[in-house]
C-alpha positions in Angstrom: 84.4 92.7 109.0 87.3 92.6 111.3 90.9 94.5 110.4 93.7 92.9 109.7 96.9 91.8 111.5 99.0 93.7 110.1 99.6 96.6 107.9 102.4 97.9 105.2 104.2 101.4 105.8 103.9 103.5 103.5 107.0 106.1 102.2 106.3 109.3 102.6 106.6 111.3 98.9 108.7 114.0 98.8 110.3 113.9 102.1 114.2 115.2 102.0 114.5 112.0 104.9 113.3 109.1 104.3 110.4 108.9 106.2 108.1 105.4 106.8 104.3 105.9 107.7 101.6 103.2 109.3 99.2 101.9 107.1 96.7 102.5 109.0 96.6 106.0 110.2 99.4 107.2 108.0 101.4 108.4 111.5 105.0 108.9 111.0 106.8 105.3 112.2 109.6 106.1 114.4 113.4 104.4 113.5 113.2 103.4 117.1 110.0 100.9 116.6 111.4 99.9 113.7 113.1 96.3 113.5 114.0 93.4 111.9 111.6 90.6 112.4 113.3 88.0 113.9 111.0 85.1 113.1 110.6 85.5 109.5 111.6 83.1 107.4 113.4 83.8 103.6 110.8 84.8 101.3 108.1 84.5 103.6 107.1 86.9 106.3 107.7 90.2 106.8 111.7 91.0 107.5 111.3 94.4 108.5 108.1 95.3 111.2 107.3 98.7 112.4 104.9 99.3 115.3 102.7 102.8 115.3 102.6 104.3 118.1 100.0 106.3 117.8 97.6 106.7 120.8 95.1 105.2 119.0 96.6 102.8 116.4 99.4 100.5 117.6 99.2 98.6 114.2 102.0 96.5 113.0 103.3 97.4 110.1 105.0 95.1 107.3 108.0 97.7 106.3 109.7 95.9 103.3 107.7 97.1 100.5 108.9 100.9 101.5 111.7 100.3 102.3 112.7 99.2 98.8 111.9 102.1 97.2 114.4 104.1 99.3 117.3 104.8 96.5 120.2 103.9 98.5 119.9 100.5 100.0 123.0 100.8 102.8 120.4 103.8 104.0 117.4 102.2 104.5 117.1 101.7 108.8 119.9 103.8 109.2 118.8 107.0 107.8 114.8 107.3 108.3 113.6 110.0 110.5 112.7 109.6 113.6 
């Protein structure tokens, strides 16, 4: 069976920072591998890609889902620890 493409981030529970994690392994994405996808298309694809960098991982990571549980929208990329 092989693995997938890609992967969606997970938001850490009950962290004071919003804080996104791969997948995959469940590392802690950093803001600065974080980005907007710049091929998607509206309503398909992934806007929002975050890459683990994790020695052993490297997944991509599909970030919307997460992100749109953060409470305050205007926070979303801006505020996520590193």
């Amino acid at each position: 069976m092989s693995e997938p493409n890609h992967y969606h981030a997970l938001l850490a529970e009950g962290s004071a920072v919003p804080t996104l994690l791969c997948g995959r392994c469940h590392s802690i994405l950093s803001r600065s591998r974080i980005s907007r996808n710049r091929n998607a298309q509206p309503g398909g694809q992934c806007q929002t890609i975050g890459l683990c960098s994790a020695d052993d991982c490297g997944a991509v990571n599909c970030c919307d889902d997460a992100l749109a549980r953060i409470d305050n929208p205007e926070r979303r990329l801006f505020d996520l620890a590193c």
